[in-house]
ZAMIPA-854028 format. One record per residue: y, x, z of N, C-alpha, C, O in turn. Coordinates in Angstrom, 1 decimal. Atoms other than C-alpha are relative to their C-alpha. Example, Ala and Ser with C-alpha at 12.3 -4.5 7.8 and 13.67 -1.06 7.14 Angstrom:
      npy      npx      npz     capy     capx     capz      cpy      cpx      cpz      opy      opx      opz
     -1.2      0.9      0.0     -4.5     12.3      7.8      1.2      0.9      0.0      1.2      1.9      0.7
     -1.1     -0.9      0.0     -1.1     13.7      7.1      1.1     -0.8      0.8      2.2     -0.3      0.9
//
This chain:
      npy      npx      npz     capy     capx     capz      cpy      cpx      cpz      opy      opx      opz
     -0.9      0.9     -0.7    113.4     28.4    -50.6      1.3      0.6      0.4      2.4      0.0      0.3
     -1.1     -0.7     -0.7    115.9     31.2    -49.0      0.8      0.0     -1.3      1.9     -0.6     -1.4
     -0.9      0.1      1.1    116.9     31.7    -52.7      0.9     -1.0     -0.5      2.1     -0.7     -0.9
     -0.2      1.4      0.3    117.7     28.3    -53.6      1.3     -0.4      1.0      2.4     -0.9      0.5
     -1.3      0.5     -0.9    120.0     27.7    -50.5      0.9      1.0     -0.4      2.0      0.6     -0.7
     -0.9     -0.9      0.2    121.5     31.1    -51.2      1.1     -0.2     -1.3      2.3      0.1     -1.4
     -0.9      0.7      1.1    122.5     29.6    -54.8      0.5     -0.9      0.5      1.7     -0.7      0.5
     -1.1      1.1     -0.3    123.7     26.6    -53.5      1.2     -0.1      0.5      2.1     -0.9      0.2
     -0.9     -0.5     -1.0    125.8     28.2    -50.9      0.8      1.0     -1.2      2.0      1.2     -0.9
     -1.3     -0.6      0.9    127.4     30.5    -54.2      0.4     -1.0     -0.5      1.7     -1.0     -0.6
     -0.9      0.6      1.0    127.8     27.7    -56.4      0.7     -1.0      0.5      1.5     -1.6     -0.2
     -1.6      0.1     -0.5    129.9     26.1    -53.7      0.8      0.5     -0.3      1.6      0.1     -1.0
     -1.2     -1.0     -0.1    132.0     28.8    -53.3      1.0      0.3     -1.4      2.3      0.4     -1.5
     -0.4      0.2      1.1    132.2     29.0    -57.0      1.2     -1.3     -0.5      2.2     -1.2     -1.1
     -1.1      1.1      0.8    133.6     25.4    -57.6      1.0     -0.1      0.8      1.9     -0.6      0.2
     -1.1     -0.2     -1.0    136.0     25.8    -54.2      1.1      1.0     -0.9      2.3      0.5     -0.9
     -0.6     -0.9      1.0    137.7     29.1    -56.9      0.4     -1.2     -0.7      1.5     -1.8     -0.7
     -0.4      0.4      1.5    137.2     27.2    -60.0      1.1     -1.4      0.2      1.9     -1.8     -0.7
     -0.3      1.4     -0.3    138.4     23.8    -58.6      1.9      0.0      0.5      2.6     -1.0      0.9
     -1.8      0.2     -0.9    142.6     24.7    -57.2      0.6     -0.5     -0.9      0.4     -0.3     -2.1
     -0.8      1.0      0.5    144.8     22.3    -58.1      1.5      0.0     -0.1      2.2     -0.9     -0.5
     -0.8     -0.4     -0.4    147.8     24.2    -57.4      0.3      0.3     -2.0     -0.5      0.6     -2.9
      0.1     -0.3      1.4    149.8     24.7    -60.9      0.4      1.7      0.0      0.6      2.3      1.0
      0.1     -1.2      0.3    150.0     28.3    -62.7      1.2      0.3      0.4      1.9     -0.7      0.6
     -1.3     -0.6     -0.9    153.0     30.0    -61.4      0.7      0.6     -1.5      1.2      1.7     -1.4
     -1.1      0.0      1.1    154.8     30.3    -64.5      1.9     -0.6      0.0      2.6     -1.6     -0.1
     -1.7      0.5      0.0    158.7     30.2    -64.3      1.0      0.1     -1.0      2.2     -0.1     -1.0
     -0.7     -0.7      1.2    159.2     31.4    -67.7      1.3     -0.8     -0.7      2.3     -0.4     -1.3
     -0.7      1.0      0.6    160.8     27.9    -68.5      1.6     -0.2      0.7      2.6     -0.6      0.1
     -1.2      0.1     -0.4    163.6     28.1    -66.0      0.9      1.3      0.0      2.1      1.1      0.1
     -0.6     -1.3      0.2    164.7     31.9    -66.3      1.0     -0.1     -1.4      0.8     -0.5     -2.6
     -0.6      0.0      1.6    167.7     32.5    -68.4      0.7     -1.3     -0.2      1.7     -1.3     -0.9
     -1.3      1.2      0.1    169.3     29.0    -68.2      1.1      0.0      1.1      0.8      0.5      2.2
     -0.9      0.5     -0.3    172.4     28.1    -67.1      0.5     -1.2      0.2      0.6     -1.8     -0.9
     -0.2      1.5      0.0    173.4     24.7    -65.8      1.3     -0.2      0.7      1.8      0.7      1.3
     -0.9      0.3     -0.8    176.2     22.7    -64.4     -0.5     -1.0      0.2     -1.2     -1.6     -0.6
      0.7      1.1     -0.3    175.3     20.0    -62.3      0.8     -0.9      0.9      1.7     -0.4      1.6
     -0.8      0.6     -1.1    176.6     17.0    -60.2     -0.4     -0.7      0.9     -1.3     -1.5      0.5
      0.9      1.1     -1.2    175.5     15.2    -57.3      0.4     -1.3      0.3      1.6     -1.3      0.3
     -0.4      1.4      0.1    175.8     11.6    -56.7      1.3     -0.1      1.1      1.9     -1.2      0.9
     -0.6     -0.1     -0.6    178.2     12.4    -54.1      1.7      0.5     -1.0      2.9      0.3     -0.7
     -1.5     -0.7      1.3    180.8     14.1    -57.3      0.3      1.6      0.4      1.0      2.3     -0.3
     -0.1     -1.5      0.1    180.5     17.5    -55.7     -1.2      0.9     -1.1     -2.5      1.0     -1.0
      0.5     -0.7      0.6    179.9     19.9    -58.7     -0.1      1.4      0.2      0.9      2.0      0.7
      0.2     -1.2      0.2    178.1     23.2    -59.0     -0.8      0.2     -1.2     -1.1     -0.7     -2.0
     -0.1     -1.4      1.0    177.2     26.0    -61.4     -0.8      0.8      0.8     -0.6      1.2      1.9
      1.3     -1.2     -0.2    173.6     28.2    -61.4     -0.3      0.4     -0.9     -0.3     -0.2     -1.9
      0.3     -0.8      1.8    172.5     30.7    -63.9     -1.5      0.6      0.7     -1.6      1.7      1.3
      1.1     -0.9     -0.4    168.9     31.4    -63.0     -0.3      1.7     -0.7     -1.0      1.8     -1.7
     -0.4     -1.2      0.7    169.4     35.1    -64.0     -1.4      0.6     -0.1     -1.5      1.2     -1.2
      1.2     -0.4      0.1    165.6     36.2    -63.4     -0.9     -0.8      1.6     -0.6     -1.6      2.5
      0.8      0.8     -1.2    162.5     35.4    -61.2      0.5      0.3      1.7     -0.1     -0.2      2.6
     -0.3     -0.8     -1.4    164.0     37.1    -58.1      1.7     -0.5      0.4      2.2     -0.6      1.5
     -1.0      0.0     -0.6    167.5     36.4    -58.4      0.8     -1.6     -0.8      0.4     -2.3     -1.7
     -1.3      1.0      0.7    170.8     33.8    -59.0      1.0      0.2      0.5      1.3      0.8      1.5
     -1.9     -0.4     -0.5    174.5     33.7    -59.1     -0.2     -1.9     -0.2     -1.0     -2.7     -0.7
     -0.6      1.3      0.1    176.2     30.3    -58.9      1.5     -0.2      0.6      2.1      0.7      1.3
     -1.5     -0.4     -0.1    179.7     29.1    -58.6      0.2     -1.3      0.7     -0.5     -2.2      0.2
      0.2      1.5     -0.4    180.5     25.9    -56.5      2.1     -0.6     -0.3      3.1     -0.1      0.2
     -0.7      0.5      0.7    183.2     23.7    -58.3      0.6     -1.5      0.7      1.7     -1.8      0.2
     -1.0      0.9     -0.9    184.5     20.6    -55.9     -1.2     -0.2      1.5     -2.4      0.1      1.4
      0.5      0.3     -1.2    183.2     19.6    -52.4      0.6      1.0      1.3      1.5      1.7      0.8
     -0.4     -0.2     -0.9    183.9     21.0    -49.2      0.2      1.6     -0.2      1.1      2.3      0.0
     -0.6     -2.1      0.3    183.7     25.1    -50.2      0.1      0.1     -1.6     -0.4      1.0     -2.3
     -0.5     -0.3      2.0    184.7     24.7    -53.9      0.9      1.0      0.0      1.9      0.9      0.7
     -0.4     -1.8      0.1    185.7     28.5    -54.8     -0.9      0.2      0.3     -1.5      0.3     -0.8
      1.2     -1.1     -0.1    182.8     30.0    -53.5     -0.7      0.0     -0.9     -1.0     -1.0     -1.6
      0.3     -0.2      1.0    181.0     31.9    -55.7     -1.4      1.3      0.4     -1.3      2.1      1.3
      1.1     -1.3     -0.3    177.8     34.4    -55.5     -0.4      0.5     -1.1      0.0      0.0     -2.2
      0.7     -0.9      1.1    175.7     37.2    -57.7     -0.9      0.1      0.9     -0.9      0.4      2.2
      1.2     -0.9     -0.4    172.6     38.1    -57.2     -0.8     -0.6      0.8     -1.8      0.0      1.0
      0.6      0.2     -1.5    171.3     36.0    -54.2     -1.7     -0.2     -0.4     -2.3     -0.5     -1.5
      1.7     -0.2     -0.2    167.6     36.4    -53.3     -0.4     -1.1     -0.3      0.2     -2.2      0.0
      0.5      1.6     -0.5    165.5     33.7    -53.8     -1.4     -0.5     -0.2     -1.6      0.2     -1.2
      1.3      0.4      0.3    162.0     32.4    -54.2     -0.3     -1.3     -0.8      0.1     -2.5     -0.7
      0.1      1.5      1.4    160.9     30.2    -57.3     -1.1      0.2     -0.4     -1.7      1.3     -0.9
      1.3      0.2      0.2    157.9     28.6    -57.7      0.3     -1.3     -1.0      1.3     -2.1     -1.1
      0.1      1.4      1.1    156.5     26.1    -60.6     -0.8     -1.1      1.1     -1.6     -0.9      2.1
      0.1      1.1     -0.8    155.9     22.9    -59.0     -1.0     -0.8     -1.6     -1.4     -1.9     -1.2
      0.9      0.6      1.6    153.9     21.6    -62.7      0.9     -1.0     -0.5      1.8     -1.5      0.1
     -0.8      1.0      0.8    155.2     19.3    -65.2      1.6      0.4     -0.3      2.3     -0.5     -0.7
     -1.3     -0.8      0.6    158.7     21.9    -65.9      0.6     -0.5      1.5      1.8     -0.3      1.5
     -0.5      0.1     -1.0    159.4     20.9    -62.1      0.1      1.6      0.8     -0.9      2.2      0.8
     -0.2     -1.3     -0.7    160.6     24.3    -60.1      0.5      0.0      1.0      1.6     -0.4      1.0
     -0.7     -0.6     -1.4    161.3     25.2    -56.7      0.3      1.0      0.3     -0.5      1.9      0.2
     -0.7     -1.2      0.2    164.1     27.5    -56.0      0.1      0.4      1.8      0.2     -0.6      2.5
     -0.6     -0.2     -1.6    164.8     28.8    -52.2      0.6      0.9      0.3      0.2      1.9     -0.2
     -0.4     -1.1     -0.3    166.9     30.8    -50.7      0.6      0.0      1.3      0.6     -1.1      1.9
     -0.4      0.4     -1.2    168.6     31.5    -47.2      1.3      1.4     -0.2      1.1      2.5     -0.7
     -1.2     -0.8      0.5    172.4     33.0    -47.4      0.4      0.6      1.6      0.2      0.0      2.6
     -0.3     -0.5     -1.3    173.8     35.5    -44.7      1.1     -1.3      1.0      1.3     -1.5      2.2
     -0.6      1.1     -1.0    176.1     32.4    -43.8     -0.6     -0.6      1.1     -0.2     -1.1      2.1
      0.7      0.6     -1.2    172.9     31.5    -42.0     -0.5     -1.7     -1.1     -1.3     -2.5     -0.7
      0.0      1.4      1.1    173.1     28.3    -45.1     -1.8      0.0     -0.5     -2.2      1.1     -0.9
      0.8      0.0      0.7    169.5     27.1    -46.2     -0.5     -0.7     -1.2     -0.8     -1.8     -1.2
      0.3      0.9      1.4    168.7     26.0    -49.4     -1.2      0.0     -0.8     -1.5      1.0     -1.3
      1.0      0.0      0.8    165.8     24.7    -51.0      0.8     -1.0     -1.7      1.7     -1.9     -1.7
     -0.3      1.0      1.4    166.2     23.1    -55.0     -1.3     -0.2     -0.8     -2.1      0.7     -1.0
      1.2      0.3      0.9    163.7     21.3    -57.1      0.7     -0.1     -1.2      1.9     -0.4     -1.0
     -1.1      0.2      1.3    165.0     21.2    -60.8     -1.4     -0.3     -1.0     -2.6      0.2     -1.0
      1.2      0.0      1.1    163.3     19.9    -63.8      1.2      0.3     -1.1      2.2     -0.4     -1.0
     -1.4     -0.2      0.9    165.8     21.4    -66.8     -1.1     -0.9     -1.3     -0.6     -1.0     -2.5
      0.1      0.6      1.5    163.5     19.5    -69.4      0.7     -1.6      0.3      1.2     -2.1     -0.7
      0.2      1.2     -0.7    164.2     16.1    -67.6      1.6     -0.1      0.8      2.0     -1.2      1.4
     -1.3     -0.7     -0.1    167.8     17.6    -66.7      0.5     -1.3      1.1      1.4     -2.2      0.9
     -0.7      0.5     -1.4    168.1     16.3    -62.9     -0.7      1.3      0.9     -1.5      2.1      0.4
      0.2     -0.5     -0.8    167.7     18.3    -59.7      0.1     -1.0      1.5      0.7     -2.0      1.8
     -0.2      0.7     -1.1    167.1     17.5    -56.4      0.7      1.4      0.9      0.2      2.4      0.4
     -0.1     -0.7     -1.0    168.8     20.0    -53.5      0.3     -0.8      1.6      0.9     -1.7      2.1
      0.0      0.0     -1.8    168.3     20.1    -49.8      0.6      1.4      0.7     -0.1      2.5      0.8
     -0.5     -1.4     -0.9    170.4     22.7    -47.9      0.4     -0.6      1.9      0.7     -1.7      2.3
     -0.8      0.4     -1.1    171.4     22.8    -44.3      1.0      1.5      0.4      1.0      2.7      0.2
     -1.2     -1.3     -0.6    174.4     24.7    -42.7      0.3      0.1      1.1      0.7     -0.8      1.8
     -0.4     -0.2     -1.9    175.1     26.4    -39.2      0.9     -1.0      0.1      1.5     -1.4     -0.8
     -1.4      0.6      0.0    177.6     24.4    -37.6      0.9      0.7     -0.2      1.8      0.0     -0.8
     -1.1     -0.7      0.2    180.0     27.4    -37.8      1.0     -0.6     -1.7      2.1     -1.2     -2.0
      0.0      0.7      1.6    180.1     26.8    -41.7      0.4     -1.9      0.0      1.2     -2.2     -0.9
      0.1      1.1      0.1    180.0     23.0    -41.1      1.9     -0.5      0.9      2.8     -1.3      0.6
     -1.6      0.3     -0.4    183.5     23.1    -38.6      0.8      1.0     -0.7      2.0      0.9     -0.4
     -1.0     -1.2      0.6    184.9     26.4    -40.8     -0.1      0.4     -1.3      0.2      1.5     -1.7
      0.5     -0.5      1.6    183.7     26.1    -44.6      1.1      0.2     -0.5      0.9      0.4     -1.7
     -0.7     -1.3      0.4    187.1     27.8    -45.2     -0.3      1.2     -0.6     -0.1      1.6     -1.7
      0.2     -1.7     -0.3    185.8     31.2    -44.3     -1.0     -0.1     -1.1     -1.3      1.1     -1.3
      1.2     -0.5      0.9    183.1     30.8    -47.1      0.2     -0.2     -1.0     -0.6     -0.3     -1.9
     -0.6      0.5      2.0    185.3     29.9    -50.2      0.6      1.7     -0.1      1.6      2.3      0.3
     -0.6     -1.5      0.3    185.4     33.6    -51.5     -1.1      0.6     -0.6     -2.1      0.5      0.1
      0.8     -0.8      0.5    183.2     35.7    -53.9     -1.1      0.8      1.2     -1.0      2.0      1.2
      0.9     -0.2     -0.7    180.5     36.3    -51.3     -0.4      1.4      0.0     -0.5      2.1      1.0
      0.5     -1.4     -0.8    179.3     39.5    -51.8      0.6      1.1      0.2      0.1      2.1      0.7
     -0.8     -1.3     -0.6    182.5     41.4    -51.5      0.1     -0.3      1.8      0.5      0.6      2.6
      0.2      0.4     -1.1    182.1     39.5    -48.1     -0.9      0.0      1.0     -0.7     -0.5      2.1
      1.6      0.6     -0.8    178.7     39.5    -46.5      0.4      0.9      1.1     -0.1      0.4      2.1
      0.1     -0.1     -1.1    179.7     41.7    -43.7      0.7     -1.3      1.0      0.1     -1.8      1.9
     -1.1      1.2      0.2    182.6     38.8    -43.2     -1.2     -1.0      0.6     -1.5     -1.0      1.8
      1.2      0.8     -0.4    179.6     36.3    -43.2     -0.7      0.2      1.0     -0.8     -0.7      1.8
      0.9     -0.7     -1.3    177.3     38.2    -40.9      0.5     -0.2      1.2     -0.2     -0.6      2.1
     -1.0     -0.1     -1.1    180.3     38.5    -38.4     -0.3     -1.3      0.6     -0.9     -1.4      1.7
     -0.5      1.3     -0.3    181.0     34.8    -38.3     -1.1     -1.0      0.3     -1.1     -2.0      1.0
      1.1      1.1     -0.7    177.3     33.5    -38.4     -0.6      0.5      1.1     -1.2     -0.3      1.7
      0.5     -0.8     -1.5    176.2     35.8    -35.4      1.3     -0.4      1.2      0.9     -0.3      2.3
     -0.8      0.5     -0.8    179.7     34.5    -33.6     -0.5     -1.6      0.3     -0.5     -2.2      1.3
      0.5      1.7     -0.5    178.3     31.0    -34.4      0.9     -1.0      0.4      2.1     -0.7      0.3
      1.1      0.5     -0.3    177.9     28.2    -33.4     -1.0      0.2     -1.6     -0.5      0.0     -2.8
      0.6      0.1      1.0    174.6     28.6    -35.6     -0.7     -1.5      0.1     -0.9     -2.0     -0.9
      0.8      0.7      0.2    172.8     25.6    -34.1      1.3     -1.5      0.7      2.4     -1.6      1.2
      0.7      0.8      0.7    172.7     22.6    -34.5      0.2      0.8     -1.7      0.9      1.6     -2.2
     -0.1     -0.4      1.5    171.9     22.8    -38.0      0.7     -1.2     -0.8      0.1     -2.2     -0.6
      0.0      1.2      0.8    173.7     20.4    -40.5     -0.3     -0.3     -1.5      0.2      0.4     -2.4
      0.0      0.0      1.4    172.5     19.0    -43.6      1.0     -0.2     -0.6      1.6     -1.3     -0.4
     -1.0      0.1      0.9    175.2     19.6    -46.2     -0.2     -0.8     -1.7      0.7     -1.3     -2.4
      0.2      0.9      1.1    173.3     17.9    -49.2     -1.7     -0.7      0.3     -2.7      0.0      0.7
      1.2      0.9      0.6    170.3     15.6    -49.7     -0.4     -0.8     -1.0     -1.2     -1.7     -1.0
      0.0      0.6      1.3    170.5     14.5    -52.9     -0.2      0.4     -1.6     -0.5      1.6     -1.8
      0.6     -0.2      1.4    169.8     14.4    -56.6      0.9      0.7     -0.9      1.9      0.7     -0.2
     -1.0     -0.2      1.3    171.9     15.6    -59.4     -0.2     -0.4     -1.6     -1.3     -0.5     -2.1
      0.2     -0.2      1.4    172.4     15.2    -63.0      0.7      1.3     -0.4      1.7      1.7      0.2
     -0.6     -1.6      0.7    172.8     18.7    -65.3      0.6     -1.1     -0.9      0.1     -2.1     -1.4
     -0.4      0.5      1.4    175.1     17.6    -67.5      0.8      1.2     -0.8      1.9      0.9     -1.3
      0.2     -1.1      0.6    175.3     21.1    -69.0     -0.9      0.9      0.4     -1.0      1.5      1.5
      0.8     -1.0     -0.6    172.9     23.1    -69.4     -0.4      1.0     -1.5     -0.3      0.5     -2.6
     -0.1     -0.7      1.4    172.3     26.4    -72.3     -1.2      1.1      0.4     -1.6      1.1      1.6
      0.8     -1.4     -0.3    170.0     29.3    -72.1      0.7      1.4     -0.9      0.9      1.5     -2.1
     -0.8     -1.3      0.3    171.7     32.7    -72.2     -0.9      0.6      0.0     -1.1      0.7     -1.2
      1.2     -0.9     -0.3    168.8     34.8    -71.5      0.1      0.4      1.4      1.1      0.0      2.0
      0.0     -1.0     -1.2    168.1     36.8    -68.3      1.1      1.1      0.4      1.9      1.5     -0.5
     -0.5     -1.2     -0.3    169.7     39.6    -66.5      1.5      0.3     -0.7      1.8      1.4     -1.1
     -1.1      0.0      0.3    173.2     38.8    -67.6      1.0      0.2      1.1      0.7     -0.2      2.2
     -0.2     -0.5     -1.1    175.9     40.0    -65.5      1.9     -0.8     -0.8      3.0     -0.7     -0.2
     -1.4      1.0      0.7    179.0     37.9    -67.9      0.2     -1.4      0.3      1.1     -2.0     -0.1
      0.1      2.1      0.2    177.7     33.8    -66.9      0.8     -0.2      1.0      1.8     -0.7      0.6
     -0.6      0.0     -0.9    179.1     33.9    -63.7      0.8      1.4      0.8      0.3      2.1      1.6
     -0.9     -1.0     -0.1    181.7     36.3    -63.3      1.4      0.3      0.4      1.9      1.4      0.2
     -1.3      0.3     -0.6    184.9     35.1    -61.6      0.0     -1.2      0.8     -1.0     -2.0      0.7
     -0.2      1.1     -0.5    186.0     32.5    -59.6      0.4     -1.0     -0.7      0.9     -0.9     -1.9
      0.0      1.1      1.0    186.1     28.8    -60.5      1.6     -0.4     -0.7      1.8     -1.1     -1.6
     -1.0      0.6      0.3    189.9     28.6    -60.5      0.6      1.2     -1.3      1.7      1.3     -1.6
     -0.3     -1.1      0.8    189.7     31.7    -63.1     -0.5     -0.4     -1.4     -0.3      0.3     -2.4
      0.5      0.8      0.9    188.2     29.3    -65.4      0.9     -0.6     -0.8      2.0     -1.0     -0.5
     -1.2      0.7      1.1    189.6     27.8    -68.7     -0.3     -1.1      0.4     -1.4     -1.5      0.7
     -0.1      1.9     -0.4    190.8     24.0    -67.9     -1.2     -0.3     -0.8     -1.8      0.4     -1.7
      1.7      0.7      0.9    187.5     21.7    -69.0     -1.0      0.7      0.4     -2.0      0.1      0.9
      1.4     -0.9     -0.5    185.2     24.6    -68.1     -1.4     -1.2      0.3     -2.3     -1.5     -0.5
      1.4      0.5     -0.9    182.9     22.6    -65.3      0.0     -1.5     -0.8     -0.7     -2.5     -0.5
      0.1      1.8      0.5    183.6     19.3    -67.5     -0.8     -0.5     -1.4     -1.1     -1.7     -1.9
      1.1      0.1      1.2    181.4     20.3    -70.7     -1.2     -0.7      0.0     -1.5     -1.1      1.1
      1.2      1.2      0.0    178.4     18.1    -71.4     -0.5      0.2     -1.2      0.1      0.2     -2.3
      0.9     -0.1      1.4    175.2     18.8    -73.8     -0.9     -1.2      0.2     -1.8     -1.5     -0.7
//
């Protein structure tokens, strides 16, 4: 009898393992692309998922069009069905989550921004990482809180390529260093 419950009690445990519903953590599909995208609003940006750890991107009209980053941290998860979740949190104190599906070539992003950023997004139109003490200064001066959301909305890529990984040429200047048409290409 003790035996009997003792199996039943593993091959619970067993189908609790075998049974997760969570998808495989595969990101292989979004590393290495490059996209341009627009949001229903008409502010465009520019992301080059450069590897599983990092991105550069370049932001192209809306309230800090010029700014530009390399490298930022970020966390990316498969969400199933070529859906990915990107996140990241910038020394501006800025948070950003993004869902992207590049087969299906829309995104969704949700960011919010200190207020500092929200009454002074001046101070943040500038290649960022010759900047981050700059940033640091100004989001510890604050105001950090309230927090405001700066997007809630969807996008269409209406360019998107795969360069490969670990490229350090996709995003590489500022946007106004760009040949005319640049952000206006469409695949």
């Amino acid at each position: 009898m003790q035996l009997k419950e003792e199996q039943k009690v593993l091959e619970t445990r067993f189908r609790r393992i075998k049974m997760k519903n969570y998808p495989i953590q595969d990101v292989s599909g979004l590393l290495g692309k490059h996209v341009i995208y627009t949001y229903e609003n008409n502010w465009q940006y520019e992301v080059y998922f450069k590897n599983a750890k990092n991105v550069d991107y370049r932001i192209h009209s809306g309230p800090v069009a010029g700014r530009w980053v390399n490298d930022r941290k970020v966390s990316m998860k498969s969400l199933g069905n070529w859906i990915f979740r990107v996140n990241w949190i910038e020394p501006t104190g800025n948070i950003v989550t993004m869902c992207i599906n590049p087969q299906k070539r829309w995104l969704h992003s949700y960011f919010l921004m200190p207020m500092w950023v929200h009454k002074h997004p001046e101070r943040t139109i500038c290649h960022e990482n010759e900047f981050v003490d700059d940033m640091l200064k100004y989001r510890d001066q604050g105001p950090t809180w309230p927090m405001v959301p700066a997007e809630d909305s969807f996008a269409n890529i209406t360019f998107l390529e795969n360069v490969g990984v670990d490229r350090e040429d996709i995003i590489d200047c500022s946007p106004d260093e760009l040949p005319d048409g640049y952000e206006e290409r469409e695949n």
